[in-house]
OpenMM code with the backbone's topology and positions (N, CA, C; nanometers):
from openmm import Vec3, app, unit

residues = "UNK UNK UNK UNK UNK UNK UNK UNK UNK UNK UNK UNK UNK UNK UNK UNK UNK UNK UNK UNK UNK UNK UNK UNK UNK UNK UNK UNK UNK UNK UNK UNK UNK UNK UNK UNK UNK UNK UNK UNK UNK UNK UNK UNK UNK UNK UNK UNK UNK UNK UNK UNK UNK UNK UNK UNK UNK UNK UNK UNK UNK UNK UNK UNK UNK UNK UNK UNK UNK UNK UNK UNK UNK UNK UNK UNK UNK UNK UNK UNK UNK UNK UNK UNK UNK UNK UNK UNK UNK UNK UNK".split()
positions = [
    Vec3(-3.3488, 24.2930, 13.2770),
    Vec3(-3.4466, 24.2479, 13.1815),
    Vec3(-3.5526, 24.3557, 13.1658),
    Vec3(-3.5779, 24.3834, 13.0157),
    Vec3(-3.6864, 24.4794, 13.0083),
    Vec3(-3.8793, 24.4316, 13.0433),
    Vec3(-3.9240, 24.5063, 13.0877),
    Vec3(-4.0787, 24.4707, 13.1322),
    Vec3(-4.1547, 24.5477, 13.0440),
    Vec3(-4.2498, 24.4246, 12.9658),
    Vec3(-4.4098, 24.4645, 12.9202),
    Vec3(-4.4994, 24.5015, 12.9896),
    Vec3(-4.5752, 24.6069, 13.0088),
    Vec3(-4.6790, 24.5708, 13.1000),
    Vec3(-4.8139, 24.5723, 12.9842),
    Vec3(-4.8881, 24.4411, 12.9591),
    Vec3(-4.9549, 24.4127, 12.9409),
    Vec3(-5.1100, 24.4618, 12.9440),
    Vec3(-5.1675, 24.5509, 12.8305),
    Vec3(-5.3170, 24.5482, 12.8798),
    Vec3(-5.3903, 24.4893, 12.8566),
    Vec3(-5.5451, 24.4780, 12.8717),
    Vec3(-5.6562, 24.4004, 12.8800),
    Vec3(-5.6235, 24.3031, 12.7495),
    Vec3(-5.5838, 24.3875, 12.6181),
    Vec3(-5.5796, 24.2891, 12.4963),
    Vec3(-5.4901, 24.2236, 12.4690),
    Vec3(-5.3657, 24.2415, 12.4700),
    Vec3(-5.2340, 24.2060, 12.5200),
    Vec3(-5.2661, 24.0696, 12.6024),
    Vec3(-5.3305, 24.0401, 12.7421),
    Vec3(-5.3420, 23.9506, 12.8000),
    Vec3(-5.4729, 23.8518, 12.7722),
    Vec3(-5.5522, 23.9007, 12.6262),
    Vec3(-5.6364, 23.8194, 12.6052),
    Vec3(-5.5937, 23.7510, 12.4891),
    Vec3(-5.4755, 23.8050, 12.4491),
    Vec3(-5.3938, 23.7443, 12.3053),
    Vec3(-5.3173, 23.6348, 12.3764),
    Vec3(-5.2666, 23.6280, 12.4947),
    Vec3(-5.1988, 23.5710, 12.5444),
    Vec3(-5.2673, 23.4144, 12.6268),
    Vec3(-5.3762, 23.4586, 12.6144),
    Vec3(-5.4700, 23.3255, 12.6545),
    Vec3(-5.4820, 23.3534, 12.8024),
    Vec3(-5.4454, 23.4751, 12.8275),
    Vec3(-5.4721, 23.4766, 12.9800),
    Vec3(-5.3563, 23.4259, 13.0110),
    Vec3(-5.2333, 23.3993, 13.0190),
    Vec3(-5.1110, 23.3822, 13.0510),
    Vec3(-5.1300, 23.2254, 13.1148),
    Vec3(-5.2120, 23.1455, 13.0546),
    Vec3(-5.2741, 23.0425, 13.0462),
    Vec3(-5.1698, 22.8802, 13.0153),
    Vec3(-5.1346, 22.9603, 12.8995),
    Vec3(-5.0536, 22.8321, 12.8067),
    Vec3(-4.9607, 22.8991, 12.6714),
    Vec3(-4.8447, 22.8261, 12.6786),
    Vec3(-4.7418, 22.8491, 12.5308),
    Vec3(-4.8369, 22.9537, 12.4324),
    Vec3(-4.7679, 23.0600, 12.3868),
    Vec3(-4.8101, 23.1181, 12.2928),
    Vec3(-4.6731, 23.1482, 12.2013),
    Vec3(-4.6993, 23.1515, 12.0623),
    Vec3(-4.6042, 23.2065, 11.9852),
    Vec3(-4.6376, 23.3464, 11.9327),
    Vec3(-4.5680, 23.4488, 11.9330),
    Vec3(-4.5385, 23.5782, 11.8791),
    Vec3(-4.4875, 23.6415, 11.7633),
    Vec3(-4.5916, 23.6804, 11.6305),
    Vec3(-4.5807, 23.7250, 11.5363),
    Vec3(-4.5881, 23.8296, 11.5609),
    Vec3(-4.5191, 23.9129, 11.3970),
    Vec3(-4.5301, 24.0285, 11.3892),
    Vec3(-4.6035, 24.0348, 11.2922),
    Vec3(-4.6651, 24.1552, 11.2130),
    Vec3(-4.7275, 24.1825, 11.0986),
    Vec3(-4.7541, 24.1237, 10.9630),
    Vec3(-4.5881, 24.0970, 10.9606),
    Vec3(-4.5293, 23.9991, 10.8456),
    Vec3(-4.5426, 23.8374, 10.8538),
    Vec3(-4.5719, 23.8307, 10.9733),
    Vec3(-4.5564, 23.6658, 10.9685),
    Vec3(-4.4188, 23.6032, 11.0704),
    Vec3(-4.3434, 23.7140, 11.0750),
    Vec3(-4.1946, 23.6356, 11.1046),
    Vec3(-4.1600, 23.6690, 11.2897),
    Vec3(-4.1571, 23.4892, 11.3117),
    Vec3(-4.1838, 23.4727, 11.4377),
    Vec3(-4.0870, 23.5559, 11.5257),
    Vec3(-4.1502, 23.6388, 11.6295),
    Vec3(-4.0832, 23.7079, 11.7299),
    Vec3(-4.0099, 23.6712, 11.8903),
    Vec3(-4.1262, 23.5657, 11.8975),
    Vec3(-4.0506, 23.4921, 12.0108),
    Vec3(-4.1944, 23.3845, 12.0645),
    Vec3(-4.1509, 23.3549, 12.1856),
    Vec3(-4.2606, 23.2783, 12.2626),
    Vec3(-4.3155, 23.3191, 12.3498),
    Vec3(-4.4073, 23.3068, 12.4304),
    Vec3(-4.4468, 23.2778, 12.5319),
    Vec3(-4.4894, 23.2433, 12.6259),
    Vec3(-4.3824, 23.2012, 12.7510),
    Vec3(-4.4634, 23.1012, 12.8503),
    Vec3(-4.4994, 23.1547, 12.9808),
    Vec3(-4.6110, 23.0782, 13.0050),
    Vec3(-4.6655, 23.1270, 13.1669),
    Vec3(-4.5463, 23.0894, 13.2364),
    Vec3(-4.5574, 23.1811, 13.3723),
    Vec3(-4.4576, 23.1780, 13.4470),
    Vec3(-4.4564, 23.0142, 13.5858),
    Vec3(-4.5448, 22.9871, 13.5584),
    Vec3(-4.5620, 22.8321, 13.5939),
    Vec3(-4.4471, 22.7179, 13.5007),
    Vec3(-4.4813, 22.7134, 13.3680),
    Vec3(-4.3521, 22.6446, 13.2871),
    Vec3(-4.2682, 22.7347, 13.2696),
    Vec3(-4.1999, 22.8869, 13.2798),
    Vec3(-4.1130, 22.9096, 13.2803),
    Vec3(-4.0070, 22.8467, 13.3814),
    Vec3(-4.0849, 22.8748, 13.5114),
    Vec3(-4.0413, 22.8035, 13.6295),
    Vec3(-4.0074, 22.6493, 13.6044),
    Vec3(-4.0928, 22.6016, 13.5753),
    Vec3(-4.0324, 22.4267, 13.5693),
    Vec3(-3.9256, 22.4035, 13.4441),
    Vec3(-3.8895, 22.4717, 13.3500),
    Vec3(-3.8156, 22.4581, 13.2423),
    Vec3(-3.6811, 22.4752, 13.3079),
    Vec3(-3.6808, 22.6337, 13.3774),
    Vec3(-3.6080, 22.6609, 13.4429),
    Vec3(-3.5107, 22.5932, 13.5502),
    Vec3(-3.6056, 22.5050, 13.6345),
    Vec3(-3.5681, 22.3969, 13.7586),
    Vec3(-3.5325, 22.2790, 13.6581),
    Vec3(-3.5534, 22.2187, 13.5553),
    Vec3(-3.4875, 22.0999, 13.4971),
    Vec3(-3.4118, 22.1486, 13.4254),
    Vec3(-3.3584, 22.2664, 13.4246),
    Vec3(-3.1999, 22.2710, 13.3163),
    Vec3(-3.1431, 22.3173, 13.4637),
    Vec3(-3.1863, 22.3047, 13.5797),
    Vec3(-3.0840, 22.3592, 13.6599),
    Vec3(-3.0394, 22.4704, 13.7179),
    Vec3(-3.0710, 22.5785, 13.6011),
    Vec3(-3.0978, 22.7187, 13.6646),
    Vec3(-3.2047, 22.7936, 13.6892),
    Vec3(-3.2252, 22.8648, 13.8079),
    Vec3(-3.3189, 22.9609, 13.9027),
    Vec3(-3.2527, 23.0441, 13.9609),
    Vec3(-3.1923, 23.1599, 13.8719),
    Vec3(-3.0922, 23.2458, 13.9860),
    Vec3(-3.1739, 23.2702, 14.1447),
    Vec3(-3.3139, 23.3188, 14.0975),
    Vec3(-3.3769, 23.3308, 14.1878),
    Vec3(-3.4131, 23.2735, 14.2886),
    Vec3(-3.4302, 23.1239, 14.2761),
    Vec3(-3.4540, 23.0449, 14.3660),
    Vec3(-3.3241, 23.0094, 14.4655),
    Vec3(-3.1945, 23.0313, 14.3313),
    Vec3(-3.0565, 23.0317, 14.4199),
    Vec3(-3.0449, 23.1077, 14.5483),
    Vec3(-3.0506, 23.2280, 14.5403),
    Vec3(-3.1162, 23.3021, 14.6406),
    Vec3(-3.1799, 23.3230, 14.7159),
    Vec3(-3.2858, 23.2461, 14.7204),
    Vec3(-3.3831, 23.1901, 14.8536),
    Vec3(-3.2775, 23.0885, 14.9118),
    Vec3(-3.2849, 23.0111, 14.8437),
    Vec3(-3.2567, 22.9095, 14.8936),
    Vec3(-3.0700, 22.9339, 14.9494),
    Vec3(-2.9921, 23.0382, 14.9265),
    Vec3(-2.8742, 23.0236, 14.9892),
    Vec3(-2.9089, 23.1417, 15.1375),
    Vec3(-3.0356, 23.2074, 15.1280),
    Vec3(-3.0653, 23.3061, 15.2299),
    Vec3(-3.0979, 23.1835, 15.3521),
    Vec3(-3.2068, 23.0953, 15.3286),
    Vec3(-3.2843, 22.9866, 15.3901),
    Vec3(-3.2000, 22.9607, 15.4228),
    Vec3(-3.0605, 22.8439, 15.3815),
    Vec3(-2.9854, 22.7952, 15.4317),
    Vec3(-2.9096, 22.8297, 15.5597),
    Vec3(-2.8983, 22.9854, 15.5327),
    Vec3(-2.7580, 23.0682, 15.6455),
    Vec3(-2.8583, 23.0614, 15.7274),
    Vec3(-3.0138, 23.1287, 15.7093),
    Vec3(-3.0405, 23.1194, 15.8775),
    Vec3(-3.1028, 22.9814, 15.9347),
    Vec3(-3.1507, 22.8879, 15.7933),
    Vec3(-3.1131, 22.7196, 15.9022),
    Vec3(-2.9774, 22.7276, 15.9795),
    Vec3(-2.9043, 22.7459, 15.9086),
    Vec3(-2.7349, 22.7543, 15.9793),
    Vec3(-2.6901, 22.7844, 16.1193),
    Vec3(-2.8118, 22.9350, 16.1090),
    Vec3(-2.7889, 23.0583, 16.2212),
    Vec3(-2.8777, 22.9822, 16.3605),
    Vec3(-2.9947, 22.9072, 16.2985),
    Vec3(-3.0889, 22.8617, 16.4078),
    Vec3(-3.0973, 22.7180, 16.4509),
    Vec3(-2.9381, 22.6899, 16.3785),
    Vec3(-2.8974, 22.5212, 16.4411),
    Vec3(-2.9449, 22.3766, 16.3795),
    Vec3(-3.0459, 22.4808, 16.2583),
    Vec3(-3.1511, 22.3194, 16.1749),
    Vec3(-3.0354, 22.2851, 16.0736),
    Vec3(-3.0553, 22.2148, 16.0328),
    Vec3(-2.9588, 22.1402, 15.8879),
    Vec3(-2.8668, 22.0343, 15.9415),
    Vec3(-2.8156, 22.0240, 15.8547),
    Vec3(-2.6894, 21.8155, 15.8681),
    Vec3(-2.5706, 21.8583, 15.8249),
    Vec3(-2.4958, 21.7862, 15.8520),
    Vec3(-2.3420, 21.8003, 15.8118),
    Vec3(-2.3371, 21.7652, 15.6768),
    Vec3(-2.1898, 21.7459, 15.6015),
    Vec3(-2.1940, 21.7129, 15.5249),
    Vec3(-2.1947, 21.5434, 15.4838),
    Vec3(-2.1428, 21.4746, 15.6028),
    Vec3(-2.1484, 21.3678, 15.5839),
    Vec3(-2.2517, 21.3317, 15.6437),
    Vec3(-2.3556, 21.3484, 15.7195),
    Vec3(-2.5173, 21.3162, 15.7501),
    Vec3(-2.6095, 21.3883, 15.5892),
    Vec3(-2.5021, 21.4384, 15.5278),
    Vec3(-2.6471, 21.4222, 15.3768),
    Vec3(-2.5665, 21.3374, 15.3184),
    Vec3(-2.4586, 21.3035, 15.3054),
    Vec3(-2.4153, 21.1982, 15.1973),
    Vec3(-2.4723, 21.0605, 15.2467),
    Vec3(-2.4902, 21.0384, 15.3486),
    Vec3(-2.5541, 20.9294, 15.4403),
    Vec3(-2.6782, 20.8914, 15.3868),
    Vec3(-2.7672, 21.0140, 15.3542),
    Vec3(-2.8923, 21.0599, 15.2948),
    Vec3(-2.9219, 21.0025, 15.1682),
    Vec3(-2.8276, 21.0534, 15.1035),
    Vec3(-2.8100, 21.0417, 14.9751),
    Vec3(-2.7637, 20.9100, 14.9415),
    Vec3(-2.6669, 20.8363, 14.9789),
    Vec3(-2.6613, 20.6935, 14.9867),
    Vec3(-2.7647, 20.5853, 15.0281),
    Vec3(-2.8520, 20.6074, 15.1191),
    Vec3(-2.9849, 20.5723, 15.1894),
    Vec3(-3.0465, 20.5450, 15.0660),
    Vec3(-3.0874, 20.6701, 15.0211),
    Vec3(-3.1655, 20.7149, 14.8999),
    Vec3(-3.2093, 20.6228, 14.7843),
    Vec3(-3.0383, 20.6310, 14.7375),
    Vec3(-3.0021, 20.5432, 14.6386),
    Vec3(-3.0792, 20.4077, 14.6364),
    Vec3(-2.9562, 20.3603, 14.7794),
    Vec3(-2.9990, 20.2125, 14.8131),
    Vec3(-3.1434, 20.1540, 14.8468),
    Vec3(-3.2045, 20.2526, 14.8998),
    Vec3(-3.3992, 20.1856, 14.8944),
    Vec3(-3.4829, 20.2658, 14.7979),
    Vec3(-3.4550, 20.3977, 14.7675),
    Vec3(-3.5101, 20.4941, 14.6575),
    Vec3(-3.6242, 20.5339, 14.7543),
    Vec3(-3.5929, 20.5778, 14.9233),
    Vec3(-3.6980, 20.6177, 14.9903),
    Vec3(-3.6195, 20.6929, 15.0713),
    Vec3(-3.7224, 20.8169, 15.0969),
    Vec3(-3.6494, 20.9511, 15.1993),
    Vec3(-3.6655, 20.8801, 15.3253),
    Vec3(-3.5360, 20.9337, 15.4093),
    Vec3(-3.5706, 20.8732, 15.5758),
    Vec3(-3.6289, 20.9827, 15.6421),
    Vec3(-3.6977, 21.0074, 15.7356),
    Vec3(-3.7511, 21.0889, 15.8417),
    Vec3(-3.5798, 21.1532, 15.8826),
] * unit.nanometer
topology = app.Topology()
chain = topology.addChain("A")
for resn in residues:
    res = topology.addResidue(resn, chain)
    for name in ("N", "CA", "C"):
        topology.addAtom(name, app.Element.getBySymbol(name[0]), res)
């Protein structure tokens, strides 16, 4: 992915990277959007993809793995059935 780096005016057009902005050009004809990286992030986590977070989170996992923390697979389906049935996390 290519990088802007942004100066002083650039980031005061932007609201301070504040909130949704839309991106014209000269003419009028819209160039794109832009969102703070706060709702990029949550847009991101409700369609499901975060390559990035994939990646933490499959690093996290191996060394829960490595240092003995985590559940089987059938102690999370257990979880997850729990879940369902009262709609409350167990300790």
């Amino acid at each position: 992915m290519d990088k802007i780096v942004g100066d002083k005016e650039l980031i005061e057009k932007l609201q301070g990277g504040a909130k949704h902005v839309e991106v014209f050009d000269a003419n009028g004809k819209l160039l794109g959007r832009y969102l703070p990286q706060h709702e990029y992030e949550r847009r991101m986590i409700e369609c499901g993809f975060f390559p990035e977070f994939d990646e933490e989170i499959r690093r996290q996992g191996i060394e829960d793995y490595k240092a003995g923390r985590g559940v089987t697979t059938e102690e999370l389906l257990a979880s997850l059935v729990e879940i369902r049935r009262t709609g409350e996390l167990r300790p």
